[in-house]
C-alpha positions in Angstrom: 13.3 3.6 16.3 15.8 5.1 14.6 17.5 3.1 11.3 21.5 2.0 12.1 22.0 2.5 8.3 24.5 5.0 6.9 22.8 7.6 5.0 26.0 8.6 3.5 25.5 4.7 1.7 21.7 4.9 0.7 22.2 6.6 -2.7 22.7 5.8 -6.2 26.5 5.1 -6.9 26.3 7.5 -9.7 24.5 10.4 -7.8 27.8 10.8 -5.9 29.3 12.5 -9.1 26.6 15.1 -9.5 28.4 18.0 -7.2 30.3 18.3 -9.9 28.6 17.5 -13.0 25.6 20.0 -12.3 26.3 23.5 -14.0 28.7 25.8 -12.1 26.4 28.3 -10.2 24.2 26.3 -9.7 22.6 27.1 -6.3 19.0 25.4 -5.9 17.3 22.6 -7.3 13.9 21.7 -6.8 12.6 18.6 -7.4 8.6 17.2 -7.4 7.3 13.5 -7.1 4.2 12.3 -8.8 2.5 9.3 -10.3 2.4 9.7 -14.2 0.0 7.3 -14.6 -0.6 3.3 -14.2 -3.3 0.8 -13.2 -4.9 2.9 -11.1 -7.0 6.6 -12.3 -6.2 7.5 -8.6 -3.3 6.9 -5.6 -3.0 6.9 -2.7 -0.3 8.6 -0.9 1.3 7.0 2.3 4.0 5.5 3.6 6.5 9.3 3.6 6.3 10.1 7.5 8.1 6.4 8.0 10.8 7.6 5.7 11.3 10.9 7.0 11.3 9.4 11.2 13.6 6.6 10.2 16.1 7.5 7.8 16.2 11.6 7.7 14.9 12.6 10.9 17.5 14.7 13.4 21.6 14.6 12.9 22.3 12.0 10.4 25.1 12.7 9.2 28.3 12.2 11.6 32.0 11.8 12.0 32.0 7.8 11.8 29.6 7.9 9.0 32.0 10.4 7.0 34.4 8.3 7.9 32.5 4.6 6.5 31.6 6.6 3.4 35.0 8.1 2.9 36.9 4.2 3.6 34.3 2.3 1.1 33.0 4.6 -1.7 36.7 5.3 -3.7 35.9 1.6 -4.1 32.9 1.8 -5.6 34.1 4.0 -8.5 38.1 2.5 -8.4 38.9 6.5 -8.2 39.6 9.5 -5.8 37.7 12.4 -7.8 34.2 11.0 -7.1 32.9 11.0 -3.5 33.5 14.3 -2.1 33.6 13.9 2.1 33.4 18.0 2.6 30.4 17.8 1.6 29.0 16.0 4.4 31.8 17.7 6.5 30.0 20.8 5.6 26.4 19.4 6.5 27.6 18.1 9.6 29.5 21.7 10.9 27.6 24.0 9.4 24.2 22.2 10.3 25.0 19.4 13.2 24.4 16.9 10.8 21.0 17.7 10.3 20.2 18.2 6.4 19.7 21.3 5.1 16.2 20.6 2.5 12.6 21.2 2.9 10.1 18.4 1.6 6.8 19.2 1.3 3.6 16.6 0.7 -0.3 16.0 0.5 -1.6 15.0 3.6 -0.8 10.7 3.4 -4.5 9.0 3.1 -4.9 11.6 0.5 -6.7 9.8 -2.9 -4.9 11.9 -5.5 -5.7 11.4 -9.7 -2.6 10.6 -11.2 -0.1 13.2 -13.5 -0.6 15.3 -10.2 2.4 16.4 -8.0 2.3 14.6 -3.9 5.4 16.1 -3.0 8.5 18.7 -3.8 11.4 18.7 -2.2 14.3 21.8 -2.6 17.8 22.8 -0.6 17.5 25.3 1.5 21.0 25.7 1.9 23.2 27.0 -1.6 25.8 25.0 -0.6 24.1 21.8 -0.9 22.2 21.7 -4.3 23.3 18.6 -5.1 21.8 17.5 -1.7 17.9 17.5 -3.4 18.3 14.7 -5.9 20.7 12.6 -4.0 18.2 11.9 -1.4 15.3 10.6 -4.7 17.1 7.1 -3.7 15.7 6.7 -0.7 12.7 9.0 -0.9 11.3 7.1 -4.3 11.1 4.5 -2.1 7.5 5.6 -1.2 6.1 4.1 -4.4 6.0 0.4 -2.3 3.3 1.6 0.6 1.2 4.0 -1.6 0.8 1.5 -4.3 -0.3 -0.9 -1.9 -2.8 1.2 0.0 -3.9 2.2 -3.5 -4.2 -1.4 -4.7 -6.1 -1.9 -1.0 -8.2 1.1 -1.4 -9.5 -0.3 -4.7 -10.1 -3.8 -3.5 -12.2 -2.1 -0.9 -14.0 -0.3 -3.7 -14.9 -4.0 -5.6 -15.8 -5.3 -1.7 -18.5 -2.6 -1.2 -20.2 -2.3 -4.7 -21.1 -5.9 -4.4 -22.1 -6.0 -0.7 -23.9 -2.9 -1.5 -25.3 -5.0 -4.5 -26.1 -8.6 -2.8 -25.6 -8.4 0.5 -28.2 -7.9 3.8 -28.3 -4.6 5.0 -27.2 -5.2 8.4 -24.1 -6.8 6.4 -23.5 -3.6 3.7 -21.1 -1.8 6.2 -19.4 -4.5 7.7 -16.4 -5.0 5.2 -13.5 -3.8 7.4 -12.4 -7.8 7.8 -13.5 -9.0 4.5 -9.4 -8.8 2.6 -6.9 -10.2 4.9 -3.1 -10.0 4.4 -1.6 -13.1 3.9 1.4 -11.4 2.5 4.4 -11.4 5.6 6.1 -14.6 3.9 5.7 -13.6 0.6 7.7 -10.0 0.9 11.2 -9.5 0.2 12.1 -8.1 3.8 10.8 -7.5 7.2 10.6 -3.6 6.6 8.4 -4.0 3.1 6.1 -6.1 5.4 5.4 -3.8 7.9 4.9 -1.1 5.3 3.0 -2.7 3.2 0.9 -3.9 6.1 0.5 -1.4 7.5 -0.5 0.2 3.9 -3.1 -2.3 3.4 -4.6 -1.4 7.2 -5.7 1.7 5.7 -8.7 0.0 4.4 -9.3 -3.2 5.9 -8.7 -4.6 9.5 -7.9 -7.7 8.8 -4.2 -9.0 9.0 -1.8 -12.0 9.6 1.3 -9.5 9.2 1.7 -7.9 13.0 4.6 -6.3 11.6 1.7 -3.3 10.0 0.4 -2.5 13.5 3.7 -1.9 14.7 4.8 0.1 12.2 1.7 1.9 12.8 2.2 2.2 16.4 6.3 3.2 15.7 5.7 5.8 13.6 2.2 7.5 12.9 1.4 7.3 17.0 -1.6 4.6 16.5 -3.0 3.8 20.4 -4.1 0.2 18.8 -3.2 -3.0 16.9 -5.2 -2.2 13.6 -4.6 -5.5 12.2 -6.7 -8.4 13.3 -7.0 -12.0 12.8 -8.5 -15.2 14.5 -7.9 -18.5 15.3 -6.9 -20.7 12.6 -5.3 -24.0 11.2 -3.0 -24.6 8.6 -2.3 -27.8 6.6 0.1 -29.3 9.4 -2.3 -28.9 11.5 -5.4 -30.8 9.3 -2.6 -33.7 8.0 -1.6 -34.6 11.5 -3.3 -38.0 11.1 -3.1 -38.3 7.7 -6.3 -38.5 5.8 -8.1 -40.9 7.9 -8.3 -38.7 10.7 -8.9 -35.6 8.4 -12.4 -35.6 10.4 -11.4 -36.3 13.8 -9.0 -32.9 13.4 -11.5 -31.2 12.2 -13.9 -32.2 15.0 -10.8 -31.3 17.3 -10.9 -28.0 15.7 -14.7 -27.2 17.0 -14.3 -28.6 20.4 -10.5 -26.3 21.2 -12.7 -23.1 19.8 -16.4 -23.6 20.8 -17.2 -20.1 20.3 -16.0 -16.9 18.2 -14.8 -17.4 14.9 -12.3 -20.4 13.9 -10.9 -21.1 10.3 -10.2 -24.3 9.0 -8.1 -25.2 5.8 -10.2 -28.0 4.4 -8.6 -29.0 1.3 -5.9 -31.2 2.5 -7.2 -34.2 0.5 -10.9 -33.3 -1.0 -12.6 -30.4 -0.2 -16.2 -31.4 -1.5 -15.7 -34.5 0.7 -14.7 -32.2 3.6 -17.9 -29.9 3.2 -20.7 -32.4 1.9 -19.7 -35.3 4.6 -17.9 -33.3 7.3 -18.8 -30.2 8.3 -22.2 -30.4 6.5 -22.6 -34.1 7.8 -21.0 -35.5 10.6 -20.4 -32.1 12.3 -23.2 -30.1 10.9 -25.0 -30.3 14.0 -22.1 -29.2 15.9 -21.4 -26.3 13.8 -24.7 -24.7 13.9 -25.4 -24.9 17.7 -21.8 -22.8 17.7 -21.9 -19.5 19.5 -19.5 -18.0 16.6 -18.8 -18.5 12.9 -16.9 -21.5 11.7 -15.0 -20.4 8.3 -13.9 -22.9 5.9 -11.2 -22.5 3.7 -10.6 -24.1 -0.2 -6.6 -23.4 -0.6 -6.8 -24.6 -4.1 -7.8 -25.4 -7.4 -10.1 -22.7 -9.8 -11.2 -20.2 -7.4 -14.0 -19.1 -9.2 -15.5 -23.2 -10.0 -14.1 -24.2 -6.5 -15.9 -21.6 -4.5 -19.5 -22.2 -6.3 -19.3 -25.6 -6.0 -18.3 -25.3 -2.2 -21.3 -22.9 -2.1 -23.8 -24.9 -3.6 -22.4 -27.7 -1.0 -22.7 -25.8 1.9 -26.2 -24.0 1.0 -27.6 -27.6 0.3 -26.6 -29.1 3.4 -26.5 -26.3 5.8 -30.0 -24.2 4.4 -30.2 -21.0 3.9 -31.9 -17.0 3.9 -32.5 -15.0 1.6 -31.9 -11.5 2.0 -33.7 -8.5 1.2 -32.1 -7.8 -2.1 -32.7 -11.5 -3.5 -29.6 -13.8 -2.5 -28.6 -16.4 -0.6 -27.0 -16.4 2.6 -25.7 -18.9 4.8 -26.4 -19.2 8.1 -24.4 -17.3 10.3 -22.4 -20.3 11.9 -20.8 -21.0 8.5 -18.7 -18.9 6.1 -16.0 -19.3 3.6 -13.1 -18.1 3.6 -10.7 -17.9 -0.4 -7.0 -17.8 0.2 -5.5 -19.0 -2.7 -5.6 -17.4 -6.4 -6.4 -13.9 -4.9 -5.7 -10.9 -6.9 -7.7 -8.0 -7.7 -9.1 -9.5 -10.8 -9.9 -12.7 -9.7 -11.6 -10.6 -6.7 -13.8 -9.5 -9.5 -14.6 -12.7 -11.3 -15.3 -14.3 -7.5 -17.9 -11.7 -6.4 -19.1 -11.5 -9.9 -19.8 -15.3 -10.5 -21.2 -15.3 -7.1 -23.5 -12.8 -8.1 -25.2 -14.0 -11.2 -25.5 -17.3 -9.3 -27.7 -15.8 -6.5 -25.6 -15.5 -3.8 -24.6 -12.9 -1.4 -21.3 -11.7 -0.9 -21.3 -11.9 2.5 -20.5 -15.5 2.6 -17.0 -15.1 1.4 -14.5 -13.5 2.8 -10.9 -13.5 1.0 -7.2 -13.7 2.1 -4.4 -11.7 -0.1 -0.5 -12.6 0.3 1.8 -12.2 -2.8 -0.3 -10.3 -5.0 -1.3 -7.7 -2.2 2.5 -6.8 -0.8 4.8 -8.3 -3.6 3.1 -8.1 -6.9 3.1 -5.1 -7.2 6.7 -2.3 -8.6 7.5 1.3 -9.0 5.5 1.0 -12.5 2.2 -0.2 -11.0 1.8 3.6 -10.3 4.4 4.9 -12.7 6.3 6.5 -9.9 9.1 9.5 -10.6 11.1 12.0 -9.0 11.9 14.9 -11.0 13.7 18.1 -10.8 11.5 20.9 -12.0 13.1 24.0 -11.1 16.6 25.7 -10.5 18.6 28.5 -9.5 21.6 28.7 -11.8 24.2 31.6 -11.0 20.9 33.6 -9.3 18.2 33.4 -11.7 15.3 30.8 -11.6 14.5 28.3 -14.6 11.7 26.5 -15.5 13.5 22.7 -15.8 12.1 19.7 -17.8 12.2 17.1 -19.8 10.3 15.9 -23.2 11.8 12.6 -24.6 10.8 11.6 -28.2 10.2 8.2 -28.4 10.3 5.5 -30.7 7.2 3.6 -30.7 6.7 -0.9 -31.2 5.9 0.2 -34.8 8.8 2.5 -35.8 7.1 5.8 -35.1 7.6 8.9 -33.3 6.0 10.4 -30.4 5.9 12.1 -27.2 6.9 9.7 -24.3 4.8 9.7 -21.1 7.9 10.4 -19.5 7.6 13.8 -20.0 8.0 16.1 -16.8 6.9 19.2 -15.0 8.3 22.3 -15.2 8.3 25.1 -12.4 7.4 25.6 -8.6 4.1 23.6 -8.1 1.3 23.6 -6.0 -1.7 21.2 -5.8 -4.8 22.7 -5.4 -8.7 21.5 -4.8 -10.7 22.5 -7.8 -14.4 21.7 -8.4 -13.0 18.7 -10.1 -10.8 17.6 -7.6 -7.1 17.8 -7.0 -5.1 19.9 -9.6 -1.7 20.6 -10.0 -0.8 24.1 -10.8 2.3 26.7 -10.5 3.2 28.1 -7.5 2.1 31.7 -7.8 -1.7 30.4 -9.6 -4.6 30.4 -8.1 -3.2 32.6 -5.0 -7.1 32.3 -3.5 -7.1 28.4 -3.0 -4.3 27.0 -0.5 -1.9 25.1 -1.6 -2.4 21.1 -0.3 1.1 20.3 -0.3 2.2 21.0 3.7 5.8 21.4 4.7 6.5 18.1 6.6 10.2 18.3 7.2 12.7 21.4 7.0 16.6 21.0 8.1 16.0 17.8 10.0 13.0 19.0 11.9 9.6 16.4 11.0 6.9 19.7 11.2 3.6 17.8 10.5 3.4 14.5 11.8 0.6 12.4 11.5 -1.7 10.1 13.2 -2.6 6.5 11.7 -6.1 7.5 12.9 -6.7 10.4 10.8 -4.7 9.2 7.5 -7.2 6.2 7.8 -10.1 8.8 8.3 -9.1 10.8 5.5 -8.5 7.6 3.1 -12.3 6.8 3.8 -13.6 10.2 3.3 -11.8 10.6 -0.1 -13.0 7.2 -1.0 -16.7 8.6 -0.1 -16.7 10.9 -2.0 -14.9 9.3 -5.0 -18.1 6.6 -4.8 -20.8 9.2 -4.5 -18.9 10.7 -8.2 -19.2 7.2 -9.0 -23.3 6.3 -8.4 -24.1 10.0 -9.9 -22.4 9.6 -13.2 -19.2 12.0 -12.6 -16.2 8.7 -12.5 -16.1 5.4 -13.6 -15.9 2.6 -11.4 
């Protein structure tokens, strides 16, 4: 479970200078992540107990490492004077290799409004000041999971105010398998896909990308495969006989999986043709004396026009209900299933168009690839790592920074760049989560825990209750939302 990688080698280049280049005396440096702002009003944090198990965890640094670092890095700079092995040397006698910093953190699954602090992290050895900022490489790396459980969490949000809006009762709290990663191709690496997978199973259930549940299982102790999926085709699958046989595969399709739910990609060559002649024709019969749900699947074109024209074809020929609150639903052997276009704004313009044209959002569920685990950078959240406090030859100071910024049009201004200054805390307040110094508000307790102090993980958590804790903030964030308090 444990990364191969050289820790020594997962820095900036230029950070390897900063022993030097930091103030003589200098003797602590304290440093505070947060997200200063971005799509999102809120975000989620996840994905920092992975990071600490795989890369800091226990006695990273060691002899052959030293030894790597010390043979490759002079190249890097073409020069002697920057890499400094007895530094590591140090770390590795004086603390077995284990690193001498405590990082402390909200609770992951915590919903947190951005320009607040999620986690701090400080030497706790004088020695190794320089220690605190060289690790910001690897540690910023936490923006990737929390924006995508953050982008999750708010597709969730769209997802239940239109259930809770069009759909049957006995349908309102089933939206666990409604968004379903796509996204395992569509990543730049195996490790952002189980990350972000496993970011997105925070909120939903429903997953092509295995690679999530593992990670789940790996490192946050989950005693199940989250993710789940279901029988489905793909287009070499429905061309197999080219387009003349387009119904005898799809007839194929019914008979391999006569019960439970089966998807079927049904665009290959006409997608009206597929649901007016096919499945609501020749195998309409078929379909509804299924014990089980057959979904069918447009993979292009408009997805707002394509799905309510596939609607209106599969209400005509198939009949419908309609539910308490006004709007059509299928019947429950046939739903549809939009994998193609899906982002969170065309999420929006689906459910909304679906909406004024009477019908439930229960028929649809959606499938999310690039746009869920790719689309998505350090800025979506405006993710930074700062220092905000130091010990220079013994005294504390308040450390920050204010750039003055040039605007498109030639004038001054603050940037939103600016940073924090001091020991923080975040604290609950009647308004939420606020982040204050270190010695306010002694009576409320402070919600960043110590999860790791010289090498030692001190507060791991389950998959269980981060998902537990996600729901209940997004609860309560909804309840703000239908009394007044947020915006939706």
């Amino acid at each position: 479970m444990k990364t191969q990688e050289n820790l020594l080698l997962l820095a900036d280049a230029y950070k390897y200078s900063h022993h030097r280049l930091y103030q003589p005396g200098t003797s602590r440096i304290y440093s505070y992540l947060e997200s200063r702002g971005g799509r999102f009003d809120n975000t989620v944090f996840f994905g920092l107990q992975y990071f600490l198990k795989h890369y800091l965890e226990g006695a990273v640094v060691t002899t052959d490492k030293i030894e790597e670092a010390a043979e490759w890095m002079p190249e890097v700079f073409g020069r002697n004077d920057v890499f400094d092995p007895s530094l590591f040397r140090y770390i590795l006698g004086r603390h077995g290799g284990r690193l001498p910093v405590r990082i402390r953190a909200v609770r992951e699954g915590s919903l947190v409004p951005v320009h607040n602090v999620l986690l701090t992290i400080e030497n706790t050895d004088p020695a190794c000041f320089w220690l605190t900022n060289f690790l910001e490489t690897l540690l910023m790396q936490v923006w990737y999971p929390s924006t995508v459980a953050t982008l999750s969490h708010e597709v969730r949000r769209v997802v239940e105010r239109y259930y809770r809006d069009t759909a049957s009762a006995a349908a309102e709290g089933d939206t666990g398998y409604v968004l379903n990663d796509f996204g395992f191709r569509g990543v730049s690496s195996v490790e952002s896909a189980g990350l972000g997978a496993a970011a997105h199973l925070l909120s939903f259930r429903g997953s092509d990308t295995i690679a999530g549940s593992v990670l789940a299982r790996r490192y946050y102790g989950a005693d199940k495969m989250w993710g789940g999926s279901v029988p489905a085709t793909e287009h070499s699958v429905c061309t197999l006989l080219g387009e003349a046989g387009e119904l005898d595969v799809f007839r194929h399709v019914l008979e391999t999986y006569p019960t439970g739910i089966v998807a079927c990609v049904s665009d290959s060559y006409d997608i009206f043709r597929a649901c007016a002649d096919y499945w609501g024709g020749t195998l309409r019969d078929q379909v509804l004396a299924r014990e089980g749900t057959l979904v069918i699947r447009p993979d292009s074109g408009d997805p707002v026009f394509t799905l309510l024209r596939v609607m209106d074809i599969l209400l005509e020929k198939f009949g419908y209900t309609v539910n308490e609150k006004g709007y059509k639903v299928l019947p429950p052997q046939v739903r549809v299933l939009q994998g193609d276009g899906v982002d969170l704004d065309s999420i929006r313009a689906i459910y909304g168009a679906l909406q004024v044209n009477g019908i439930s959002a229960e028929n649809l569920v959606l499938g999310m690839g690039g746009a869920l685990l790719q689309k998505v950078d350090r800025d979506t959240q405006q993710f930074a790592l700062k220092c905000s406090w130091a010990e220079v030859n013994g005294a504390g100071t308040e450390v920050r920074k204010r750039p003055l910024e040039l605007d498109g049009s030639g004038r001054l201004h603050r940037s939103f760049k600016g940073s924090k200054g001091g020991r923080l805390k975040l604290v609950r307040a009647a308004d939420g989560y606020r982040t204050v110094g270190e010695a306010e508000y002694p009576e409320r307790a402070d919600e960043l825990i110590t999860v790791f102090e010289n090498g030692v993980l001190c507060a791991e958590q389950s998959y269980d209750e981060i998902r537990e804790r996600l729901a209940a903030e997004r609860k309560r964030l909804e309840e703000k939302v239908l009394n007044g308090f947020e915006k939706f």
